[in-house]
C-alpha positions in Angstrom: 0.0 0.0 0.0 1.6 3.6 -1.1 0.8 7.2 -0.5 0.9 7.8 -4.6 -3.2 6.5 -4.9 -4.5 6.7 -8.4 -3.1 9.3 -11.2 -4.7 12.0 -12.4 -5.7 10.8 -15.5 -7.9 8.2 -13.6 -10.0 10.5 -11.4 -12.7 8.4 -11.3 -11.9 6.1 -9.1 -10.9 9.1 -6.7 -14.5 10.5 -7.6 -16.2 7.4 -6.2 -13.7 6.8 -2.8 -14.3 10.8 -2.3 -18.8 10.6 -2.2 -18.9 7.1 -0.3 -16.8 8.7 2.3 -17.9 12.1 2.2 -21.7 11.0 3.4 -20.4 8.1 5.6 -18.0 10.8 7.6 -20.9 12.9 7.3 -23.0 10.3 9.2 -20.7 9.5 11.8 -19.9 13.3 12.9 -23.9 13.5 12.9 -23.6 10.3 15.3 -21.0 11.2 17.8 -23.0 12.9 19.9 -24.8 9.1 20.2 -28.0 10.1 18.4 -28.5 12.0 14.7 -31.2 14.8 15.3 -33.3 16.2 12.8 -31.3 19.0 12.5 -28.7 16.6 11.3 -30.9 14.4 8.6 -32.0 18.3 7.6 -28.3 19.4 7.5 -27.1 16.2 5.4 -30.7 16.4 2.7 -29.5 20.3 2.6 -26.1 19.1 1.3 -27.8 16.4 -1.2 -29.9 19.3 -2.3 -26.7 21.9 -3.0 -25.2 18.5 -5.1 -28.4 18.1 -7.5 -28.0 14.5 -6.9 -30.3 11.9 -9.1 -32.5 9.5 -7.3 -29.5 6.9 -7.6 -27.2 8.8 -6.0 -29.3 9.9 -3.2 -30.0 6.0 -2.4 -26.1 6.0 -2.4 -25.6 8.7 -0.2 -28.3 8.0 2.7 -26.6 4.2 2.3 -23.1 5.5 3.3 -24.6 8.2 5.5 -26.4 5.1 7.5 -22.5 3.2 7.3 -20.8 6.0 9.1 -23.7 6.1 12.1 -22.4 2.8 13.2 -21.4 2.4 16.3 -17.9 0.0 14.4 -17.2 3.0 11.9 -13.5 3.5 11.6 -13.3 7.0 10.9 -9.4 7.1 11.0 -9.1 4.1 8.7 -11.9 6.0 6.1 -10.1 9.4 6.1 -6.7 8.4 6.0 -7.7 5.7 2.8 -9.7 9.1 1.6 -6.4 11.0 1.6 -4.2 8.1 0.4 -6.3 8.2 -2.8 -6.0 11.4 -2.8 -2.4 12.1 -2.3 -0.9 15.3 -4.6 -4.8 17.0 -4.0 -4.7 19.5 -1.4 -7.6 21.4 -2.6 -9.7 18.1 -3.1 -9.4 17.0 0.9 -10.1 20.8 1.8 -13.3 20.4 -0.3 -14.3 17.4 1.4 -13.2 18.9 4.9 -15.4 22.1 4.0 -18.6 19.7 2.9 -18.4 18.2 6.6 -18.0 21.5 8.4 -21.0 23.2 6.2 -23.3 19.8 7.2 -22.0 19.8 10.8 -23.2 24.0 11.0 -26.4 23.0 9.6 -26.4 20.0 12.1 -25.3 20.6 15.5 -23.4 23.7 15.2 -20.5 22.4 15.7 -21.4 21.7 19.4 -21.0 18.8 21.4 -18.7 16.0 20.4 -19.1 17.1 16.4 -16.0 19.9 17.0 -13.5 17.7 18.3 -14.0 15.0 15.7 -14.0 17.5 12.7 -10.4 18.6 14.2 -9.4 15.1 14.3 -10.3 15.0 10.6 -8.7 18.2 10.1 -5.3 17.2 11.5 -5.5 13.7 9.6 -5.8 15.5 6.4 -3.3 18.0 7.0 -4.9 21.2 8.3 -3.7 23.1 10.9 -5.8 24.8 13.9 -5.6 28.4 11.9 -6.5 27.1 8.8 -9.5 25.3 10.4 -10.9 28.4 11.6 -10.5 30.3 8.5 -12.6 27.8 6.8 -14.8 27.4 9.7 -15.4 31.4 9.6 -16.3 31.3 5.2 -18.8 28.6 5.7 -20.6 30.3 8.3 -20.4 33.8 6.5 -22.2 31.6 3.8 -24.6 29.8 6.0 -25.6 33.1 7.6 -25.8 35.5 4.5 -28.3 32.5 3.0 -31.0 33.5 6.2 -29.4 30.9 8.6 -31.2 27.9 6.4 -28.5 27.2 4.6 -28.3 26.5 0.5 -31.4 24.2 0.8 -33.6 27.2 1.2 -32.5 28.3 -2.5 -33.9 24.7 -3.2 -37.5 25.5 -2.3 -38.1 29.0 -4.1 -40.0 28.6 -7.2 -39.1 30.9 -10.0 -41.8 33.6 -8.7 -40.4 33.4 -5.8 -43.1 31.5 -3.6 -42.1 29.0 -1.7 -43.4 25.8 -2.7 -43.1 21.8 -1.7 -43.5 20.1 -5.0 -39.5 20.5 -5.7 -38.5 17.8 -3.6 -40.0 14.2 -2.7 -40.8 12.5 0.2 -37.4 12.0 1.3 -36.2 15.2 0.7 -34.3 14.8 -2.6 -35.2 17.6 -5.4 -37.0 16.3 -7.7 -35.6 16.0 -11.6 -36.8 19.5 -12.6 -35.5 20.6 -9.6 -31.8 19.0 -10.0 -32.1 20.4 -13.4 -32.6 24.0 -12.9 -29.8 23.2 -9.6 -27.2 22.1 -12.5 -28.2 25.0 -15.1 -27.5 27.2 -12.7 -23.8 26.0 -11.7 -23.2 25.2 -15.8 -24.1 29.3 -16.4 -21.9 30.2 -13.3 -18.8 28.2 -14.0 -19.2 30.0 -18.0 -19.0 33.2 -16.3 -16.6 32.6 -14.4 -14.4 30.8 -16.5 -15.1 33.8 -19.1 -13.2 36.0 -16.4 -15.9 37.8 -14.9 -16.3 39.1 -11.4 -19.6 40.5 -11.4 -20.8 36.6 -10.7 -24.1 37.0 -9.2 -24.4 37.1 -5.3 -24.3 33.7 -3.0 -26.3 35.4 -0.8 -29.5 36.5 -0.1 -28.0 39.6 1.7 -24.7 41.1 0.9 -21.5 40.1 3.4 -19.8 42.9 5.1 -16.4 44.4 4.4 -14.8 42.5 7.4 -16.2 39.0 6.2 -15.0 39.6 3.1 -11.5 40.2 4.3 -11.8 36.8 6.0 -12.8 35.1 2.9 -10.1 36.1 1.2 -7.8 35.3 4.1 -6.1 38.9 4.6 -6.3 41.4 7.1 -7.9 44.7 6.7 -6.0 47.2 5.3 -3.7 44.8 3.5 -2.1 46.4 0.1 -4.4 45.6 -3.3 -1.5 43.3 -4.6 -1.6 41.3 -1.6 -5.6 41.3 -1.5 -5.8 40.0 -5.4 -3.0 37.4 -4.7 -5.2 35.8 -2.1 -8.1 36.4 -4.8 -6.4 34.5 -7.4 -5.6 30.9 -4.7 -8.9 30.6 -3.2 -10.4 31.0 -6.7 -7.4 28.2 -7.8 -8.8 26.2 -4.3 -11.9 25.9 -5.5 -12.0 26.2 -9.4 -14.2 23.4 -10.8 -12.9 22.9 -13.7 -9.8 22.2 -11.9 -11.3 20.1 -8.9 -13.4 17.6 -11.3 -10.0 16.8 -12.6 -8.9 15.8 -10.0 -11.3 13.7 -9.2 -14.2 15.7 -7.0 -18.1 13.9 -8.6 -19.4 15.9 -10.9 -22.3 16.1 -8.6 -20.5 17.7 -6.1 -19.4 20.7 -8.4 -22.0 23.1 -7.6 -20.8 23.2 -4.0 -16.9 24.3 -5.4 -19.2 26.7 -7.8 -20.7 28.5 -4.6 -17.5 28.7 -3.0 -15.8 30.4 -6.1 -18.8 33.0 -6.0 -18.1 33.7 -2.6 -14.8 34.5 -2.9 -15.7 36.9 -6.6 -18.6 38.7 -3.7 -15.7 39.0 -1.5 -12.9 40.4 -4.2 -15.5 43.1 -5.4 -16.8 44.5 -1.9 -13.1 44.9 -0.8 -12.7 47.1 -4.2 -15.6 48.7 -4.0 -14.1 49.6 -0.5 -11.4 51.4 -2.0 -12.4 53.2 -4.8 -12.0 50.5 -7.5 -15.6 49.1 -7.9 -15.4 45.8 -10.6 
């Protein structure tokens, strides 16, 4: 057994390791507490929602969710085999740490026995306390400018804007017009912003301050415009689609790198904006 895993040219063996484990971590941080509340089974249909996932793959990812609540899971064993396949992927194993932190927000809040387990994740795949936090800090900027529901409340807006119960079934998936208007969306996002544009339409439903967007970018206030659109141009590198499906994230995962990348444009343009330099 090496550290190498699978080349890039093969990414879909990395692409199924990385959803099995995702929702089976997912399941046992919603279980270590010793009992998965609603607010968990919302958190994790949330996640299934931002994905777009077909009724397939929602059967696949309530199975490995129901793997990871067992009380045998080996979550070290799981992560580490995660990050072996993934070895050379930085970005990819930050994706998958910042899946489980948004679900565990939506979930418990990070309270209870769910913190200490994500930072045992966390160091097993490399990042530091600091690092951590940062990420921690993004996703709840997200979660919060999205009216403390999360992504799934985009999910249950009709196109007037009423809300409305006949996009999702029984279960809680989205049904197919549903997933497809969810995957038009990220298809005419990543076009923009592969076209270079930074007008990219807000995440949020309301608009992040100038201080959160220093922290998404990772900079402190007041830091020179060279420094600012250096930071600008990694996280956009982090979390580039394009870039991340090559490596082997699922293709139904993309819409979640899509949301971060439009995050981090918001960000960008409020901080110019700030200074005189509006996009």
């Amino acid at each position: 057994e090496t550290d190498e895993g699978p080349s890039v040219e093969n990414p879909e063996a990395v692409a199924e390791q990385f959803f099995q484990t995702t929702f089976e971590v997912m399941g046992n941080v919603a279980k270590s507490d010793g009992r998965v509340s609603e607010s968990d089974i919302r958190a994790a249909r949330a996640v299934m929602k931002d994905f777009a996932l077909d009724d397939a793959q929602v059967a696949r990812a309530i199975a490995s969710f129901n793997i990871g609540k067992q009380t045998d899971y080996d979550t070290e064993r799981a992560v580490m085999s995660l990050r072996r396949i993934c070895a050379g992927r930085p970005d990819l194993l930050r994706t998958f740490l910042e899946i489980q932190v948004r679900a565990a927000i939506g979930g418990s809040d990070l309270q209870g026995s769910s913190r200490p387990l994500l930072n045992r994740i966390a160091a097993m795949l490399g990042v530091g306390g600091l690092e951590f936090a940062q990420l921690e800090t993004v996703l709840r900027i997200r979660y919060r400018a999205r009216g403390n529901r999360g992504e799934a409340a985009d999910w249950n807006r009709s196109a007037d804007g009423s809300t409305t119960r006949d996009e999702t079934t029984r279960d809680g998936s989205p049904r197919d017009g549903s997933r497809r208007e969810g995957a038009q969306r990220a298809r005419a996002s990543q076009r923009q912003s592969s076209a270079g544009g930074t007008r990219g339409p807000s995440t949020s439903g309301t608009r992040m301050t100038l201080q959160e967007a220093y922290q998404v970018l990772g900079v402190l206030p007041g830091a020179p415009m060279p420094e600012i659109t250096k930071a600008y141009r990694r996280q956009l590198s982090r979390h580039h689609p394009d870039k991340l499906k090559a490596n082997g994230l699922p293709e139904s995962m993309l819409n979640f790198a899509q949301m971060q990348t439009q995050l981090v444009i918001e960000a960008f343009n409020i901080i110019r904006e700030s200074q005189g330099d509006s996009p």
